[in-house]
C-alpha positions as a printed Julia matrix, in Angstrom:
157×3 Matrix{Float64}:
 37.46  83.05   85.02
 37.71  81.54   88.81
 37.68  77.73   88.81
 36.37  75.68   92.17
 39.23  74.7    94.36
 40.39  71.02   93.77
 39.24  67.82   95.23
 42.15  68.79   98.28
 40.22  72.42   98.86
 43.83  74.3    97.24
 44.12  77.36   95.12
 45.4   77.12   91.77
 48.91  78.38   92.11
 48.18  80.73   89.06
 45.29  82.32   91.24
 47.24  82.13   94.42
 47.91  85.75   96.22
 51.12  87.22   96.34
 51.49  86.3    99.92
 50.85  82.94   99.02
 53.39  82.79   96.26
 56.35  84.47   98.45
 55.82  81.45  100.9
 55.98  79.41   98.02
 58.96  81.14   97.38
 60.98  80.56  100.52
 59.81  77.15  101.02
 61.74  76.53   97.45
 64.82  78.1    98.46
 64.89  76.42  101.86
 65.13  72.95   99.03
 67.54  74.98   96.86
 70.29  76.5    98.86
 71.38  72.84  100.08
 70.47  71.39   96.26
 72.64  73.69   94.93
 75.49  73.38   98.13
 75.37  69.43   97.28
 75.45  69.75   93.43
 78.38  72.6    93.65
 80.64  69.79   96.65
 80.23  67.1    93.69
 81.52  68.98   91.12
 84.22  70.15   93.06
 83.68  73.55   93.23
 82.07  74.5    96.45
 84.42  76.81   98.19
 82.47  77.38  101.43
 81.35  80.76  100.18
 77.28  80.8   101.02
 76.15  84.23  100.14
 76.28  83.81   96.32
 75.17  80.38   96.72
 71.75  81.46   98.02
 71.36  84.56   96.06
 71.46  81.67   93.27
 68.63  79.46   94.65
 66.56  82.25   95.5
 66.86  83.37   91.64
 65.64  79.67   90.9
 63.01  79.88   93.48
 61.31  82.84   92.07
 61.71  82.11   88.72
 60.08  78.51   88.96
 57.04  80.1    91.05
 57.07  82.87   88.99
 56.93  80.96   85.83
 54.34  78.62   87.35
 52.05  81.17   88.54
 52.62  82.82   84.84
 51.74  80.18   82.87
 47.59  79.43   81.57
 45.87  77.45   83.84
 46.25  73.94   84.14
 45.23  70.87   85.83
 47.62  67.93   86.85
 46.71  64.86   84.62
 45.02  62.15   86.52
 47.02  58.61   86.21
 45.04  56.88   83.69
 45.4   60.18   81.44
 47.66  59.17   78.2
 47.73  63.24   77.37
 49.64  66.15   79.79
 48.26  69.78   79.27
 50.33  70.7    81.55
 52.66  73.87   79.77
 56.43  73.1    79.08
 57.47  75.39   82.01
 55.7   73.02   84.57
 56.79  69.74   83.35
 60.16  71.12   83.0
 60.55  72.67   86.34
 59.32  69.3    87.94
 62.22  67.27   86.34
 64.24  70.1    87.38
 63.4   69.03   91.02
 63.63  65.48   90.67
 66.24  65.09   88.76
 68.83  67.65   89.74
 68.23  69.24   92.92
 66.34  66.75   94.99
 68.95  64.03   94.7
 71.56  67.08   96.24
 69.76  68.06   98.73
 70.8   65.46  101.37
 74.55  66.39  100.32
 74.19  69.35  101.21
 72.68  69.68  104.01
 75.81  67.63  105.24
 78.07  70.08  103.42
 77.0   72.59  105.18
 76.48  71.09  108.94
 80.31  69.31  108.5
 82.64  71.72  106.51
 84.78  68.72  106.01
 86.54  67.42  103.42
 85.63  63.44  104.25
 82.22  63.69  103.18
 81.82  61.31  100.63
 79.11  62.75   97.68
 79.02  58.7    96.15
 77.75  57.68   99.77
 74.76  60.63   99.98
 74.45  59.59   96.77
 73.67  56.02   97.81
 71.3   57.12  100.71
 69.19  58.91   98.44
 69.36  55.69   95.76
 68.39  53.75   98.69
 65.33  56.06   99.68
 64.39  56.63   95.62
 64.17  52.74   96.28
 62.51  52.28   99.25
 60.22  54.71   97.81
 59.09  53.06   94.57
 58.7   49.6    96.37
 56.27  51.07   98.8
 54.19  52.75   95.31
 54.6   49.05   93.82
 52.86  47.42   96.64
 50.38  49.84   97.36
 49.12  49.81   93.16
 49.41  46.13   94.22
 47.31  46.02   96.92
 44.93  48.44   94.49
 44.45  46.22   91.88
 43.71  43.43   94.28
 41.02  45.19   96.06
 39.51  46.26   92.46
 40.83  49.77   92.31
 43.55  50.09   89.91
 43.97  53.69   89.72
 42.85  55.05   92.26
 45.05  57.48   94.5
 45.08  56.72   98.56
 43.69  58.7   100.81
């Protein structure tokens, strides 16, 4: 069964054409590769060697859009809902990306524009602490400035 496009005029990603889902695909590796660059530098085992590096995020690329497009069709829960349909796969694979690859992804960008050893991984750390902040200050004061204006849930446009 073919549901209406959402509010935004998307596609469901589980109804989304193959061409759709390879750019998917690439856009997700283009996060990984330096994710993955950043995670491997702070463990300490980066050795500079990128081809099995991004054979590795493109195996995590396709399997998260391949297990998203996979999976029965769902709709993101709206913020006052207390209950997430969503399946395990896609609430998994989003603290996947916030959790574990996002915070890398500054790191190693700088990994692999310096080749250096001086790169400190607690200071890109601290950036992206900094912009996780800067971030959830601006959402406090715009729910603020919702609930002031009578609107307490309601996203921006």
């Amino acid at each position: 069964m073919r549901r209406s496009p959402s509010r935004t005029g998307g596609t469901p990603i589980e109804e989304a054409p193959l061409w759709v889902l390879l750019i998917f695909a690439a856009i997700l590796w283009l996060v990984t590769f330096p994710a993955l660059v950043g995670f491997l530098w702070g463990f300490g085992v980066w050795r500079g060697s990128k081809l099995p590096v991004a054979l590795a995020a493109l195996g995590v690329a396709v399997l998260v859009v391949t297990g998203l497009a996979t999976r029965k069709p769902w709709r993101r829960p709206a913020p006052t809902d207390l209950h997430d349909d969503r399946p395990f796969f896609a609430r998994f694979s989003t603290w996947l990306w916030t959790t574990i690859l996002f915070p890398n992804v500054l790191f190693g960008v700088l990994v692999l524009g310096h080749e250096v050893e001086e790169l400190s991984y607690e200071g890109a750390l601290l950036i992206g602490a900094i912009v996780s902040a800067v971030q959830a200050t601006l959402s406090a004061l715009d729910r603020w400035k919702r609930r002031r204006q009578g609107r307490p849930d309601a996203p921006t446009e």
